[in-house]
C-alpha positions as CSV (number, residue, x, y, z in Angstrom):
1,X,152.8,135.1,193.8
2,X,154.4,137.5,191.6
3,X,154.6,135.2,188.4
4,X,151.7,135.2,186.2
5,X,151.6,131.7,185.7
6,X,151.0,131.2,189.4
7,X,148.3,132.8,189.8
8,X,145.3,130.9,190.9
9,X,142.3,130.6,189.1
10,X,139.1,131.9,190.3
11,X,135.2,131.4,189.5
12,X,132.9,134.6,189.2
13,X,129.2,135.0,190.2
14,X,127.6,137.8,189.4
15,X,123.9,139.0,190.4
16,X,122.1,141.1,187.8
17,X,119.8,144.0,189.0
18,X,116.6,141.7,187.9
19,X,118.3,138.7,190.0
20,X,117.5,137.3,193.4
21,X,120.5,135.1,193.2
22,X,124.2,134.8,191.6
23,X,125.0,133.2,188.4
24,X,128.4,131.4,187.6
25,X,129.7,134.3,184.8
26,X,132.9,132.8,184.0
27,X,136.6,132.3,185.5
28,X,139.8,134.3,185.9
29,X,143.5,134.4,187.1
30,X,144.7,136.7,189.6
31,X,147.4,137.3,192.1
32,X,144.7,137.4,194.8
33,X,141.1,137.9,196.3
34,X,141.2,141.7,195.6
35,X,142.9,141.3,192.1
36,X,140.1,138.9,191.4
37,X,137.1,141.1,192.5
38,X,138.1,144.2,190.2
39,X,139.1,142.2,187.3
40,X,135.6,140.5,187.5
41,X,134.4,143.8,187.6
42,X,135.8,145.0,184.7
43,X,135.4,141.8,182.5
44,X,131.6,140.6,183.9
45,X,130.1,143.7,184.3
46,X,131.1,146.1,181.8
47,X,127.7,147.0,180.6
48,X,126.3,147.5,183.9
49,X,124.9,144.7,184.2
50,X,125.4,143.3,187.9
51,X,124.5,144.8,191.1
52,X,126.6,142.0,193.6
53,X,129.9,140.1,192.5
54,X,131.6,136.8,194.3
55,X,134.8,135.6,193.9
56,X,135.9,132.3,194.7
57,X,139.3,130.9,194.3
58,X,138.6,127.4,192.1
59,X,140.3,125.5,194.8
60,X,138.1,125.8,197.4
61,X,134.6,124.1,195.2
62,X,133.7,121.3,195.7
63,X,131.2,119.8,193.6
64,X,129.1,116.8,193.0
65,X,130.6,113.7,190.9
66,X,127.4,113.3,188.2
67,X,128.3,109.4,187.8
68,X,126.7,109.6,191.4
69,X,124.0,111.7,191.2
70,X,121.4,108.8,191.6
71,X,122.2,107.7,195.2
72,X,123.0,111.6,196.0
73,X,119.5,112.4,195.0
74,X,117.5,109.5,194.9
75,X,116.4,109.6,198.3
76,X,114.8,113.3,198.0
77,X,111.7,111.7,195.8
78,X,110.9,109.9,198.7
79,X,109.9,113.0,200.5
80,X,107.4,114.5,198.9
81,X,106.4,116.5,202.0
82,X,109.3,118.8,201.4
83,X,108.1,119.8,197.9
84,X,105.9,122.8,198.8
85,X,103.1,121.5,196.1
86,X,100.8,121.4,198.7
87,X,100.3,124.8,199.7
88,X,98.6,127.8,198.2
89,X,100.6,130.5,198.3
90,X,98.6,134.7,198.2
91,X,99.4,136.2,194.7
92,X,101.3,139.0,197.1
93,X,104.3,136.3,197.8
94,X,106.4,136.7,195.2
95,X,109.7,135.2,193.9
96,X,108.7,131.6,195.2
């Protein structure tokens, strides 16, 4: 995978030092997995800004088609006993 064009394209996450959890930053070319990591590094977190980066080759997502999300999600609302709105949680928990 010497050729430049070849190169597969990967997504970047990135968790910031006031984050509990990684955000989609952007995407990016490289050779591979370790090429990937360091350029993220050096285009997503210049500044830095992050304390934790993923890399994950595009390829390997796979998401949700949102022309479905109604029968995907739909049934959820039925449950309301997995909504934790009927707890109360101590002002010590945090981040909930």
């Amino acid at each position: 995978m010497s050729d430049k064009k070849n190169w597969p394209l990967w997504e970047v996450f990135v968790r910031s030092k006031n984050g509990l959890e990684h955000r989609h930053f952007g995407s990016l070319h490289a050779a591979d997995a370790e090429m990937a990591l360091a350029n993220a590094r050096d285009v997503y977190t210049r500044r830095n800004e992050g304390v934790s980066i993923w890399v994950v080759e595009s390829k390997n997502i796979t998401a949700s088609n949102p022309d479905y999300n109604e029968e995907l999600f739909e049934p959820a609302k039925d449950k309301i006993y997995r909504h934790p709105t009927f707890y109360d949680l101590p002002d010590e928990v945090k981040h909930m």
